[in-house]
Backbone as a chain_set.jsonl record, in Angstrom:
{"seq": "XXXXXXXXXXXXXXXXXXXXXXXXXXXXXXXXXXXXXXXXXXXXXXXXXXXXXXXXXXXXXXXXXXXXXXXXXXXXXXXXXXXXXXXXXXXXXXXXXXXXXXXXXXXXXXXXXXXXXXXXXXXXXXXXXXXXXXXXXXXXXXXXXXXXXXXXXXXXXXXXXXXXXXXXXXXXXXXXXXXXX", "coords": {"N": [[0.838, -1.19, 0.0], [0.553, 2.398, -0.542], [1.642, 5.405, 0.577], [0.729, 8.514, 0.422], [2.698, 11.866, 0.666], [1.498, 14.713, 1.144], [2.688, 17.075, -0.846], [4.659, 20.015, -0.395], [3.689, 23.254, -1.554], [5.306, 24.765, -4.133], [5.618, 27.658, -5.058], [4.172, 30.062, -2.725], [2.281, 31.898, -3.275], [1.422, 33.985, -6.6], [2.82, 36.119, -5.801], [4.767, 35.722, -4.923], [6.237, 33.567, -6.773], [6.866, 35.2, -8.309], [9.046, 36.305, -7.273], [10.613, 34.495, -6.682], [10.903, 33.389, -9.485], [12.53, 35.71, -9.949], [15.303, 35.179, -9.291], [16.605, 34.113, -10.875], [16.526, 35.897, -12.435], [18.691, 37.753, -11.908], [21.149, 39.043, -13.863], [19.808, 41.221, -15.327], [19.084, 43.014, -13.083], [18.833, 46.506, -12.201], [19.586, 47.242, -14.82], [18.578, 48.996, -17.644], [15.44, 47.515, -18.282], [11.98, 46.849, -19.032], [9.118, 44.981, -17.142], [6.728, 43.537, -18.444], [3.729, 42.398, -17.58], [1.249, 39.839, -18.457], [-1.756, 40.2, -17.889], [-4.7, 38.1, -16.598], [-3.871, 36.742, -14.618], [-0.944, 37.021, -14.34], [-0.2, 39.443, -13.637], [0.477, 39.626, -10.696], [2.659, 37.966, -10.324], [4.604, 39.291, -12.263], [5.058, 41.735, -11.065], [6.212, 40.67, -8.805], [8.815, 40.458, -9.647], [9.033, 42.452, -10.968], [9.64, 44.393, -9.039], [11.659, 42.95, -7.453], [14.07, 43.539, -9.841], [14.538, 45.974, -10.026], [12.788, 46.873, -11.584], [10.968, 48.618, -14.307], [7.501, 48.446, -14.664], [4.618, 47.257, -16.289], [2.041, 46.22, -18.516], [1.258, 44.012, -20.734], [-1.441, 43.18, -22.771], [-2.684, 40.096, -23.327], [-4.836, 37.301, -25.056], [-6.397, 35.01, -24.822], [-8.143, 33.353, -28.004], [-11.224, 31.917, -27.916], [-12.472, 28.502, -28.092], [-15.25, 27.752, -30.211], [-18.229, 26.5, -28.561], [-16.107, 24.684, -26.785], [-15.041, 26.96, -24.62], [-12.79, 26.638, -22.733], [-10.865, 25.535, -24.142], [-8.505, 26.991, -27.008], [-8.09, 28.834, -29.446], [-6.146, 30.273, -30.704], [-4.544, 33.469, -30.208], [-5.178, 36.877, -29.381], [-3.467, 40.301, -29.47], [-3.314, 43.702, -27.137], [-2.378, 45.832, -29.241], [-3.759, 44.481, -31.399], [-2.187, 42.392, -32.569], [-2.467, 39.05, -33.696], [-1.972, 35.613, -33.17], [-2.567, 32.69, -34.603], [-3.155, 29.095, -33.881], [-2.622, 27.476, -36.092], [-3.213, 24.63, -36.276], [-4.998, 23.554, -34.262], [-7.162, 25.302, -35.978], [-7.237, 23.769, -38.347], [-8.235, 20.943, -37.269], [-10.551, 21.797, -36.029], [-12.089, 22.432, -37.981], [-12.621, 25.074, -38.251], [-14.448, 28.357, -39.83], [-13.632, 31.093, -41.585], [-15.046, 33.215, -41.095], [-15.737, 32.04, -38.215], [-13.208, 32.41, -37.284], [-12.799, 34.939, -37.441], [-15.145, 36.077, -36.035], [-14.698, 35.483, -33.194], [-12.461, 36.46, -32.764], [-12.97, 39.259, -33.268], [-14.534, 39.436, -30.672], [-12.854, 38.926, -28.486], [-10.829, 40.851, -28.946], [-12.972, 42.77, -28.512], [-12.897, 42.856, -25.453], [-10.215, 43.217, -24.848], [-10.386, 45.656, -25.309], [-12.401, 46.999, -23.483], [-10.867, 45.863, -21.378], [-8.141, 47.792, -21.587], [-9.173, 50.144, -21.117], [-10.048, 49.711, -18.155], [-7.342, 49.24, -17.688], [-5.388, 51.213, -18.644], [-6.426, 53.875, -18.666], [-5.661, 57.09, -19.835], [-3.491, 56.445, -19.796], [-0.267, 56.332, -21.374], [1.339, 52.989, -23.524], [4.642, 51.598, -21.825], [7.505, 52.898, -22.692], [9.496, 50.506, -24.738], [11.552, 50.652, -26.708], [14.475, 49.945, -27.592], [15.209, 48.832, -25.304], [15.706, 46.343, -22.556], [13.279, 43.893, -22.521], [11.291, 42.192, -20.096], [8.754, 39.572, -20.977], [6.019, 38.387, -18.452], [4.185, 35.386, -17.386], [2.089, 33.965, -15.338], [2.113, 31.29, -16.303], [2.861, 28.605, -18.537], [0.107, 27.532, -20.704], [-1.085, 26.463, -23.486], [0.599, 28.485, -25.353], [0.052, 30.273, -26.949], [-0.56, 32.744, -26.37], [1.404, 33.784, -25.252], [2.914, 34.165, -27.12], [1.84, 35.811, -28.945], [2.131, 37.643, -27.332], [4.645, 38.217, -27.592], [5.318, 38.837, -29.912], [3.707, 40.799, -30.324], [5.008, 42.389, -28.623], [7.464, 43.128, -29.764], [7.289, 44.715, -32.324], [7.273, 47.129, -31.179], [10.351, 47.142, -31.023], [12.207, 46.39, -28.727], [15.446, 45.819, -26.957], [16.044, 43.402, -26.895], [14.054, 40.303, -26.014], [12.419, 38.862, -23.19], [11.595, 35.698, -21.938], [9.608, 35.049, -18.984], [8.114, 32.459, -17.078], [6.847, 30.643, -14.251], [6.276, 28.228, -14.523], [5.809, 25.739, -16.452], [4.813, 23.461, -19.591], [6.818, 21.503, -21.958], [6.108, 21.747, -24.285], [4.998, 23.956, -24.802], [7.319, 25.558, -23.773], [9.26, 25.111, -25.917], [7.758, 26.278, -28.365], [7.889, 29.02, -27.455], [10.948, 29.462, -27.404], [11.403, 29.717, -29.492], [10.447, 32.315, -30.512], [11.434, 34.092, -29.076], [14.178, 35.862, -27.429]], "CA": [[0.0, 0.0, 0.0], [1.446, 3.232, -0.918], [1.067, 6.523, 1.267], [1.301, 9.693, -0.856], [2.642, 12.643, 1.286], [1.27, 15.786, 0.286], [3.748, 17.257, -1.913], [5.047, 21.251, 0.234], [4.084, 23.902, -2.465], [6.819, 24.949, -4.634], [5.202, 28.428, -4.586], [3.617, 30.107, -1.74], [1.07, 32.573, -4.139], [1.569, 34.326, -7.503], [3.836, 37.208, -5.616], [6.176, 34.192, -4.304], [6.756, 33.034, -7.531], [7.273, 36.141, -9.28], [9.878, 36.525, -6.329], [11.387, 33.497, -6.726], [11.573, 34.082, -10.985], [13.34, 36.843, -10.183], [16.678, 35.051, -8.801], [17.016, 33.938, -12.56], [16.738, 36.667, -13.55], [19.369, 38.553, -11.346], [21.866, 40.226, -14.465], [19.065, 42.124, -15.311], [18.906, 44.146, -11.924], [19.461, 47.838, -12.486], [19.551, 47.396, -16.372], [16.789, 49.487, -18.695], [14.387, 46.636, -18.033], [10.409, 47.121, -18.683], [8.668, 44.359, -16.601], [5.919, 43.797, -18.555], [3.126, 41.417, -17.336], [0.29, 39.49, -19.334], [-2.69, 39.779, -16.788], [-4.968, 38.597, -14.73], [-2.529, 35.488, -13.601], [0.482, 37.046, -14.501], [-0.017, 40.471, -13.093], [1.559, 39.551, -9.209], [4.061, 37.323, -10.706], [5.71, 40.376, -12.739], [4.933, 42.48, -9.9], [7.372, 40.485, -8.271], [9.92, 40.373, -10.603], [9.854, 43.775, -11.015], [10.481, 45.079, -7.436], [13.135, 42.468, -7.092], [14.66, 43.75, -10.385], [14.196, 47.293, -9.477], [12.585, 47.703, -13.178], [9.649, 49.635, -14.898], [6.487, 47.677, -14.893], [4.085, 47.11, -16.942], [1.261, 45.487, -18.966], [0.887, 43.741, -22.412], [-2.703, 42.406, -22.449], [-2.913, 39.134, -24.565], [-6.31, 37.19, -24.431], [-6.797, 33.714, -25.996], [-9.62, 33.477, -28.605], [-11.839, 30.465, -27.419], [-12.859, 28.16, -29.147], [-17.08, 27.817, -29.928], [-18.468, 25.521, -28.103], [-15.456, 24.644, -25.937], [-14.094, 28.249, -24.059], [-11.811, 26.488, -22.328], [-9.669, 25.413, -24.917], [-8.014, 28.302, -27.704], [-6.796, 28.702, -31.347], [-4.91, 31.489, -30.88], [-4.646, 34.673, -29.102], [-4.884, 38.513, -29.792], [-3.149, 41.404, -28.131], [-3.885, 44.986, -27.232], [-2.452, 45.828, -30.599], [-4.132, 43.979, -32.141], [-1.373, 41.3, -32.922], [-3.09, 38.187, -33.804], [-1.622, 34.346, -33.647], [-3.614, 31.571, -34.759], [-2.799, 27.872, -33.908], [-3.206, 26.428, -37.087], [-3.141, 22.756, -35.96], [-6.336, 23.87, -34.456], [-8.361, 25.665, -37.1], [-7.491, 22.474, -38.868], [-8.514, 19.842, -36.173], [-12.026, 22.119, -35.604], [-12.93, 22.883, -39.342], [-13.19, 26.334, -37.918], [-14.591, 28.509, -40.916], [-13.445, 32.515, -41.761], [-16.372, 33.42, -40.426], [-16.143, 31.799, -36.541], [-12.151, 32.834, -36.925], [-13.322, 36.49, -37.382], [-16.106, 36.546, -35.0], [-13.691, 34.99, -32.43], [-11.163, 37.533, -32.842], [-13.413, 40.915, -32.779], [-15.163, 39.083, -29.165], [-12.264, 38.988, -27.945], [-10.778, 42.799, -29.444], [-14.187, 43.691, -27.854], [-13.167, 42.354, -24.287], [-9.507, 43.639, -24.362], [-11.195, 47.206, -25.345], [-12.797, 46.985, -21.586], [-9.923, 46.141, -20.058], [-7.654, 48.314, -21.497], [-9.983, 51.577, -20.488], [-9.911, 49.682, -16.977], [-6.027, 48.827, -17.005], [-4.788, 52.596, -18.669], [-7.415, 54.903, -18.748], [-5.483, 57.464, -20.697], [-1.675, 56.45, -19.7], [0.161, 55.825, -22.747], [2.357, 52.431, -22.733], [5.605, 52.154, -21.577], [8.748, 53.191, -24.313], [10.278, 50.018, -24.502], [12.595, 50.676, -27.741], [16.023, 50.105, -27.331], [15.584, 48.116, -23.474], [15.226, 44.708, -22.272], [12.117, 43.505, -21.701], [11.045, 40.205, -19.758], [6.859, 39.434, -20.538], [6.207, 37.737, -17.229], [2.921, 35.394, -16.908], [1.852, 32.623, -13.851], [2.746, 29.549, -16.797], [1.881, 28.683, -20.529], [-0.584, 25.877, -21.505], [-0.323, 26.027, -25.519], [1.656, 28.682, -25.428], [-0.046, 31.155, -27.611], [-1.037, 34.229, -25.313], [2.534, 34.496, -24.788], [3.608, 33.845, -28.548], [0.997, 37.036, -29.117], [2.577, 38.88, -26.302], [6.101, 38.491, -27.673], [5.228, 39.384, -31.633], [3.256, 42.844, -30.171], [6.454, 43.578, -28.121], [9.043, 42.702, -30.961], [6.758, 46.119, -33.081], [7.84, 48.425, -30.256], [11.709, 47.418, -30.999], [13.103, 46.621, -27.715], [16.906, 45.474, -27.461], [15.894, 42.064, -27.081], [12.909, 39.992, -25.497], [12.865, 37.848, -22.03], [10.193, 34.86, -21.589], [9.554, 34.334, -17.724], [7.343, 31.968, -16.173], [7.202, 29.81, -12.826], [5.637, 27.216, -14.709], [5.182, 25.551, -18.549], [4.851, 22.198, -20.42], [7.931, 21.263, -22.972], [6.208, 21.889, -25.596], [4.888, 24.812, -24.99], [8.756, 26.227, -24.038], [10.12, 25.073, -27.061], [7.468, 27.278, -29.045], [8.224, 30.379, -27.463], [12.305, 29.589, -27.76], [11.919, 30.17, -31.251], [9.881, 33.713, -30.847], [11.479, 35.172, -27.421], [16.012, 36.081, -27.074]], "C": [[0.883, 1.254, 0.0], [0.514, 4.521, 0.229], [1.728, 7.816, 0.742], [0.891, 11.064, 0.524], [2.449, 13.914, 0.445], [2.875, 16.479, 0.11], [3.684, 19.344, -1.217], [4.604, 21.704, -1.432], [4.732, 24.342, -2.584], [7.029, 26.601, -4.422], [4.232, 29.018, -3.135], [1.796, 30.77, -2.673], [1.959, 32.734, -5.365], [3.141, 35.149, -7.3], [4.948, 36.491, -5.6], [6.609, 33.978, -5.713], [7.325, 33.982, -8.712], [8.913, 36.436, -8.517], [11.475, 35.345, -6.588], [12.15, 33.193, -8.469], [12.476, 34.892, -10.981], [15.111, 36.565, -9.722], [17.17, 34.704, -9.871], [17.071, 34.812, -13.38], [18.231, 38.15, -13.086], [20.537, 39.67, -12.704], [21.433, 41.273, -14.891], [18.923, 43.555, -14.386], [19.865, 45.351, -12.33], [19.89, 47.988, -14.093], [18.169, 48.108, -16.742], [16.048, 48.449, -18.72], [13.356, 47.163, -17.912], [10.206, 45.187, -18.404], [7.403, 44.12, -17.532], [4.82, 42.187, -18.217], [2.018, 40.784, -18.113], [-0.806, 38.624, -17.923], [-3.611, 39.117, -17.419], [-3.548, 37.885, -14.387], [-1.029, 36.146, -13.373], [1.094, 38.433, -13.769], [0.929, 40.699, -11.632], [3.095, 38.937, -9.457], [5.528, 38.38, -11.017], [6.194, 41.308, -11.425], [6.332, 42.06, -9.058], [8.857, 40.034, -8.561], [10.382, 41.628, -10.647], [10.301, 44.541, -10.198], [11.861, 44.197, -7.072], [14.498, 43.006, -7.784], [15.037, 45.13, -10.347], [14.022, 47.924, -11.285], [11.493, 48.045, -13.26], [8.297, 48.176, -14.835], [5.043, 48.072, -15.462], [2.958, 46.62, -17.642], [0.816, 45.03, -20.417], [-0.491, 42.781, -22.07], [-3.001, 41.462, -24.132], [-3.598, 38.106, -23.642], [-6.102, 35.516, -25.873], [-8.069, 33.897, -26.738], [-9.893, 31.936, -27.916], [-12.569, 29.982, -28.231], [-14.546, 27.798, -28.902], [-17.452, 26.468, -29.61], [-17.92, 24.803, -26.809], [-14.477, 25.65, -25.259], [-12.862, 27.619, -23.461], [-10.419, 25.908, -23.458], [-9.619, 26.572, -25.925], [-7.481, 28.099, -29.17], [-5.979, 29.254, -31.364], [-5.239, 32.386, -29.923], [-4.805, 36.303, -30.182], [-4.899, 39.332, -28.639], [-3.752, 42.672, -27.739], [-3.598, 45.789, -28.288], [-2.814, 45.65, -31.717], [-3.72, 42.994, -32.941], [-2.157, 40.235, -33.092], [-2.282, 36.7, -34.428], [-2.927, 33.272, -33.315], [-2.816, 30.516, -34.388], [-3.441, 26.839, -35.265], [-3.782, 25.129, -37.333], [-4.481, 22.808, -35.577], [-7.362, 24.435, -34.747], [-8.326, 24.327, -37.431], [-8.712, 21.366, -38.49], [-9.958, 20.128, -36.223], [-12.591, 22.614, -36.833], [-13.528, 24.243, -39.079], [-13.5, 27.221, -39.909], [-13.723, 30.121, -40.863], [-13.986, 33.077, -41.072], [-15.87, 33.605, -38.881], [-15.028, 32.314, -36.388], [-12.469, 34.477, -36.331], [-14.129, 37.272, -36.21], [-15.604, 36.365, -33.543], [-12.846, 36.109, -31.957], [-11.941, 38.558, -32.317], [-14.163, 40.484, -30.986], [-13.899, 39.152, -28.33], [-11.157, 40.209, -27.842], [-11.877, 43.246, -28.062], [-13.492, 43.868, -25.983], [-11.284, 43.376, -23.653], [-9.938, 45.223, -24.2], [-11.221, 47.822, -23.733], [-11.939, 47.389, -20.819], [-8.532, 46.718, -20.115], [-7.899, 49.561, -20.922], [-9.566, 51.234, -19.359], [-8.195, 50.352, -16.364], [-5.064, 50.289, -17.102], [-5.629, 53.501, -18.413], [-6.888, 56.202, -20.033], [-3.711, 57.586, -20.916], [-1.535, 55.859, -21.027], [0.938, 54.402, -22.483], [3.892, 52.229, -22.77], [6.14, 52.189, -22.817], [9.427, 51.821, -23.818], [11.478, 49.6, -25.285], [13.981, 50.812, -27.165], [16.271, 49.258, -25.581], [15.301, 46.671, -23.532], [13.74, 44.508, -21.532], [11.271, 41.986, -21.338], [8.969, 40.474, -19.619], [7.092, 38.006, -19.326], [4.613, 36.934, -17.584], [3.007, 34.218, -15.592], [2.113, 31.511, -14.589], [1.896, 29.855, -18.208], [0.636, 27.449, -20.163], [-0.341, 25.934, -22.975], [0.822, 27.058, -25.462], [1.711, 30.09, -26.393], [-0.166, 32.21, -27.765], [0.574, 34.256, -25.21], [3.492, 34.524, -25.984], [3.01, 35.434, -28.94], [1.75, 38.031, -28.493], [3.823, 39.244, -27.364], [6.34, 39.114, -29.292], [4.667, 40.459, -31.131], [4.255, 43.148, -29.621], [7.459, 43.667, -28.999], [8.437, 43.999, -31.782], [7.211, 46.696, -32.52], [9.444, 48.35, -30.334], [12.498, 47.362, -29.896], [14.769, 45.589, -28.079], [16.767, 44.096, -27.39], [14.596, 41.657, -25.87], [13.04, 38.975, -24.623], [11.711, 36.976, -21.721], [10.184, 34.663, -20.068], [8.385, 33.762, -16.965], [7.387, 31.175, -15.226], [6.999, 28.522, -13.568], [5.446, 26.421, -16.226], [5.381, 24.136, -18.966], [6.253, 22.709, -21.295], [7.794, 21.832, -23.598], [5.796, 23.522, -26.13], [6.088, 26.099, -24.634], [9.242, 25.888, -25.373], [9.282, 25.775, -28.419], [7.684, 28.688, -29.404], [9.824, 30.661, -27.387], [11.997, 30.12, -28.895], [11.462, 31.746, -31.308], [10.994, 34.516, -30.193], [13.192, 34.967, -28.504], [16.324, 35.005, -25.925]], "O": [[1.975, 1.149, 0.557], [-0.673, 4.561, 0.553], [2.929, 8.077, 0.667], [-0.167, 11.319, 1.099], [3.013, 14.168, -0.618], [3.877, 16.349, 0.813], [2.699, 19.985, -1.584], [4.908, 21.004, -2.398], [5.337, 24.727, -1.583], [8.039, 27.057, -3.888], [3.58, 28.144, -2.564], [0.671, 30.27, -2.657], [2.975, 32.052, -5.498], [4.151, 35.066, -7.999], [5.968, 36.708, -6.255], [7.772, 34.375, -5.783], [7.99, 33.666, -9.698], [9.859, 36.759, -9.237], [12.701, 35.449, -6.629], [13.32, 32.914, -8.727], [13.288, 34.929, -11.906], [15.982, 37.433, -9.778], [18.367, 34.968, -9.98], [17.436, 34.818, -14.556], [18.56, 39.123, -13.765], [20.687, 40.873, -12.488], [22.14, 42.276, -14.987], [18.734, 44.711, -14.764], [21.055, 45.345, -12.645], [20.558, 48.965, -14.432], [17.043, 47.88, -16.299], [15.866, 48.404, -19.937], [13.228, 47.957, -16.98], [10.78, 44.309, -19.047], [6.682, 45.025, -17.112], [5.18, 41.074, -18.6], [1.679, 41.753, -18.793], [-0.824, 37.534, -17.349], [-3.677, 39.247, -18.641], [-2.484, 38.376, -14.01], [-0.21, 35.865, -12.498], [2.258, 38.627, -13.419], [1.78, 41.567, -11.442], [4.198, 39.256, -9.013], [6.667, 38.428, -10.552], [7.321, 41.502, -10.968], [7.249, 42.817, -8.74], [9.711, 39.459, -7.887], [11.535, 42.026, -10.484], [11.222, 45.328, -10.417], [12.873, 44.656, -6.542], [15.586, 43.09, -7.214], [16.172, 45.317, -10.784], [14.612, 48.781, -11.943], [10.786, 47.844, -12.273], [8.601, 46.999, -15.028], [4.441, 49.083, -15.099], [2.422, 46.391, -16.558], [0.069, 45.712, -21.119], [-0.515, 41.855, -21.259], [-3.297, 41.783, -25.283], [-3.436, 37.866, -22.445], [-5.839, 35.27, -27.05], [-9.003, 34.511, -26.225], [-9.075, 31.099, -27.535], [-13.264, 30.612, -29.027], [-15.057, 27.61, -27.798], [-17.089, 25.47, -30.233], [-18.662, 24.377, -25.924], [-13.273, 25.392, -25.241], [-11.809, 28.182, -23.759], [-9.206, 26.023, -23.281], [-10.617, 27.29, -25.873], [-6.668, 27.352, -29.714], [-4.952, 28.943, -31.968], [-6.023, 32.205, -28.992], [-4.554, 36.544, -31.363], [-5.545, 39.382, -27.592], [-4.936, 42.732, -28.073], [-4.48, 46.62, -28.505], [-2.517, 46.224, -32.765], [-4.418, 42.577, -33.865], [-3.048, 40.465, -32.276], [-2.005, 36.523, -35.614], [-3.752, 33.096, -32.419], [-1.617, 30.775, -34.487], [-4.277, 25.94, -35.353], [-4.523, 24.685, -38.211], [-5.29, 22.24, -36.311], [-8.413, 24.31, -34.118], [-9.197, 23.591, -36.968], [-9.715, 21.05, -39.129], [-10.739, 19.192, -36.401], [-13.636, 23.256, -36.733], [-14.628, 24.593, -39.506], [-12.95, 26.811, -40.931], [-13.077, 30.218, -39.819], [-13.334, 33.612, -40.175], [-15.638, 34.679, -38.326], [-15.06, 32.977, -35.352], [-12.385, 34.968, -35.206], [-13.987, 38.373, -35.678], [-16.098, 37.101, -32.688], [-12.688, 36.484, -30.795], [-11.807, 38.887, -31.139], [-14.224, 41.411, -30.179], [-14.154, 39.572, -27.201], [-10.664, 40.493, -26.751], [-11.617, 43.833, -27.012], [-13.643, 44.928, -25.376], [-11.117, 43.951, -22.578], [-9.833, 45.866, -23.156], [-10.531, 48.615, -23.091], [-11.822, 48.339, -20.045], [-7.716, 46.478, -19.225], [-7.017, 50.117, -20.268], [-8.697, 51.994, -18.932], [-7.829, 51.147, -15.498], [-4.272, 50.631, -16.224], [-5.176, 54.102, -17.439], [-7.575, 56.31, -21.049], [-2.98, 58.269, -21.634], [-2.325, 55.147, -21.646], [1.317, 54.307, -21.315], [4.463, 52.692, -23.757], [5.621, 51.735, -23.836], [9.906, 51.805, -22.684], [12.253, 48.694, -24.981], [14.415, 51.683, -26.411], [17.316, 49.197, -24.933], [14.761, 46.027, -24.432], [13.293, 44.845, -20.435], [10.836, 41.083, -22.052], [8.232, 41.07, -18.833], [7.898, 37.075, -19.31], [3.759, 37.696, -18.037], [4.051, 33.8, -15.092], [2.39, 30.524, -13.907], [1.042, 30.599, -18.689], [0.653, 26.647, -19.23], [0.637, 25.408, -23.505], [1.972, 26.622, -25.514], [2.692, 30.796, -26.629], [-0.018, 32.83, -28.818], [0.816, 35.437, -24.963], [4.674, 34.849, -25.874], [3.878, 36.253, -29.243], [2.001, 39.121, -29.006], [3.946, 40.358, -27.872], [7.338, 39.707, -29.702], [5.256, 41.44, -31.584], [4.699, 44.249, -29.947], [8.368, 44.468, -28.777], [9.449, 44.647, -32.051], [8.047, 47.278, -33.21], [10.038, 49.3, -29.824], [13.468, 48.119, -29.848], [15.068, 44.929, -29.074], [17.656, 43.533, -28.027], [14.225, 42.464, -25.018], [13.734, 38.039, -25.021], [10.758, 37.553, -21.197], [11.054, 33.827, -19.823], [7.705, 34.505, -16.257], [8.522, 30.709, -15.326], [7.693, 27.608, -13.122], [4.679, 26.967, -17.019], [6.411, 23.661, -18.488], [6.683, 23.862, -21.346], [8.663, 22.617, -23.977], [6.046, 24.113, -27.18], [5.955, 27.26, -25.022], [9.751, 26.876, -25.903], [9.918, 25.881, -29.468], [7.719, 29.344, -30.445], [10.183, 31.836, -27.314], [12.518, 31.199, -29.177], [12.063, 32.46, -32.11], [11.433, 35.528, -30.74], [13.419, 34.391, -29.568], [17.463, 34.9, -25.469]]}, "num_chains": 1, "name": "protein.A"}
């Protein structure tokens, strides 16, 4: 008979682990660094990345489209730019049409709309041309909200781009190797 001891969390919360990201990320400290986070989940994480790093912080808001029928799973994502990655493998898979892609996309436009009014009101966002900037979230699952993030920050021109999360499947690191520095 087997007796399964609960397993100490690795994190304590979100802040903890943004805290604890941040010892990896130590050459950074006191460099032009924007922090930028991809909320809700990811918002404390950066948070605590960026007080450890003593850098600018931030927010890139990238939003999975969901797919009809099943929200919880995604094809792709779009940013507050309006950046837009699809997962091809699943348009394929779901015989999605033009159409549901489209209608997909502006529902989810519609939603960042909201919560950009909420998240700036009329702040502009940060300059991050010419600096380092690490998008921070709480972990991937596909991998595509943070594939989105990293193609709208690569338009703004920063000196190179930093992936950090506490948390991620294989496969979905070895997607965003190929986007991120």
């Amino acid at each position: 008979m087997h007796h399964f001891r609960r397993q100490e969390p690795i994190f304590e919360n979100r802040y903890d682990a943004g805290r604890q990201l941040a010892t990896k990320l130590t050459e950074y400290k006191k460099q032009p660094v924007v922090v930028l986070a991809i909320p809700n989940g990811g918002a404390l994480v950066a948070l605590g990345v960026a007080l450890a790093l003593e850098a600018d912080f931030d927010l890139v808001i990238s939003r999975k489209i969901p797919l009809p029928l099943t929200p919880e799973g995604g094809f792709g994502a779009v940013t507050d730019d309006g950046t837009i990655v699809l997962n091809e493998e699943a348009v394929k898979k779901t015989g999605l049409s033009k159409e549901q892609i489209n209608y997909g996309v502006s529902q989810v436009r519609g939603e960042i709309r909201q919560r950009s009014l909420l998240y700036y009101k009329d702040r502009p966002p940060s300059v991050v041309s010419g600096k380092t900037v690490i998008i921070v979230d709480d972990g991937l699952a596909s991998g595509y909200t943070m594939m989105a993030a990293v193609e709208s920050v690569r338009h703004r021109r920063p000196k190179e781009i930093i992936v950090a999360v506490p948390a991620a499947p294989a496969t979905a690191v070895k997607k965003i190797e190929k986007m991120a520095d």
